[in-house]
C-alpha positions, 0 to 999 in steps of 0.5 A: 532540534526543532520545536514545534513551533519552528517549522518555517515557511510554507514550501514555496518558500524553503529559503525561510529563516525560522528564528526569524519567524512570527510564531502565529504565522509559523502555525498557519503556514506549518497548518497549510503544509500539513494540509496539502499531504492530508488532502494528498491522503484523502486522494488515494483513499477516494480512488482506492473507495471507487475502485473497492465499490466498482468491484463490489457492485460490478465484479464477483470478487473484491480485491481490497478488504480494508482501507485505513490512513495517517497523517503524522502528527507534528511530534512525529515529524518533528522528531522525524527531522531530527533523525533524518538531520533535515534543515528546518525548511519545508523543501527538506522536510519535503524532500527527506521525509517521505511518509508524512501521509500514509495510505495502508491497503490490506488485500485478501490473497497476494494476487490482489496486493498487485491487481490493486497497486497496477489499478491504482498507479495505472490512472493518469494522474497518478506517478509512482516515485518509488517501488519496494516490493518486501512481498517478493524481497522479504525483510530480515526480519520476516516482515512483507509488504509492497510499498509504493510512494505515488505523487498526487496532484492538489488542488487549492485555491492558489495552484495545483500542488503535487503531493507526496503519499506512501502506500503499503499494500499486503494481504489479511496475514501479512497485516496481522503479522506486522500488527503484532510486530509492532506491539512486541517492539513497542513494548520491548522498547526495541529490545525483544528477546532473541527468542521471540525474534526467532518466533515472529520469524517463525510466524513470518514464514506460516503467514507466508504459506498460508497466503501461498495455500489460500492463493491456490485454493482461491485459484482453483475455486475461481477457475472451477468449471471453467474451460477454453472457449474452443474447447466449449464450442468444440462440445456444443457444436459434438453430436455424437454420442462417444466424443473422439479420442482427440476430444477425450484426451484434451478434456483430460489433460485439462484437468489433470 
């Protein structure tokens, strides 16, 4: 496997022997590749901040609760390549692994995992490369989430570079359900008891309902009160003391 220092040319040049190499321009051209998905990164956190602001200053709701992000350290990309039998250049890095940068969304209800990734992916300069709803095709494991990997442009001094970012977005239980997820594997060394695999399947499915419950509720919190603006100006407009019978059984079967 690769070291560290054997990472090769930048990606406009992925025919690069890296035996071949000077170590001090394998950093700086590994540094420069590194950069463009860190910019790539900072990309969708700055669209995803404007669009958290402009609900925050212009809307009654927001939808995102939290933006957090990662780059992979090189290790992680070494022993990465090393998983995914990738030839040490930089087109097969760029081409195999596809989660260098990552961009995590975690959204109140479940409705809002999907008004967020529409918002963010409906923008011109943004190109959806890939689509995997775990929200609606959960894990076997339990685990849920919407993954989308989104091509962003670069800008740098010598050129626009489009850059690959994966975006997870989920809701508030879903996060803390793939946080403890992860601790129970880390600590097991992938090797958890078969009891608590059953419990965090257990867990998956009271997230699940419980975003189900606080969807509803937050439904009809926001819908409360309000009523189609026929049927409002058809009141208004009402002079009559008694509605008509007509008037009386749409407004209950409004509400039922």
């Amino acid at each position: 496997m690769p070291t560290r220092m054997d990472l090769g040319r930048l990606i406009d040049r992925p025919d690069a022997d890296f035996a071949s190499e000077d170590v001090h321009q394998l950093r700086q051209d590994f540094t420069r590749f590194m950069m463009r998905y860190k910019f790539g990164m900072e990309e969708i956190v700055t669209k995803l901040s404007i669009l958290r602001d402009e609900f925050a200053h212009l809307h009654h709701t927001n939808p995102i609760e939290h933006v957090t992000s990662r780059l992979k350290s090189p290790e992680s990309v070494v022993e990465k390549m090393g998983r995914k039998k990738c030839d040490p250049t930089f087109e097969s890095i760029a081409e195999r692994i596809t989660d260098i940068a990552g961009v995590r969304v975690t959204c109140s209800f479940v409705s809002d995992v999907y008004t967020v990734f529409d918002l963010l992916t409906g923008q011109s300069d943004v190109r959806v490369i890939e689509v995997r709803d775990y929200i609606a095709q959960p894990k076997s494991n339990g685990y849920r989430s919407l993954h989308a990997l989104i091509e962003v442009p670069v800008f740098l001094s010598d050129g626009e570079v489009p850059v690959l970012v994966e975006v997870q977005l989920r809701t508030i239980a879903m996060d803390f359900w793939a946080s403890l997820e992860h601790k129970i594997h880390y600590k097991y060394r992938e090797d958890v008891p078969p009891s608590l695999l059953d419990g965090l399947k257990d867990a998956a499915e009271t997230a699940c309902e419980l975003d189900a419950t606080m969807e509803r509720l937050h439904t009809e919190v926001k819908t409360a009160g309000e009523l189609p603006d026929g049927l409002k100006d058809e009141l208004t407009k009402h002079t009559d003391v008694v509605p008509d019978e007509g008037l009386i059984d749409r407004l209950r079967h409004l509400s039922s």
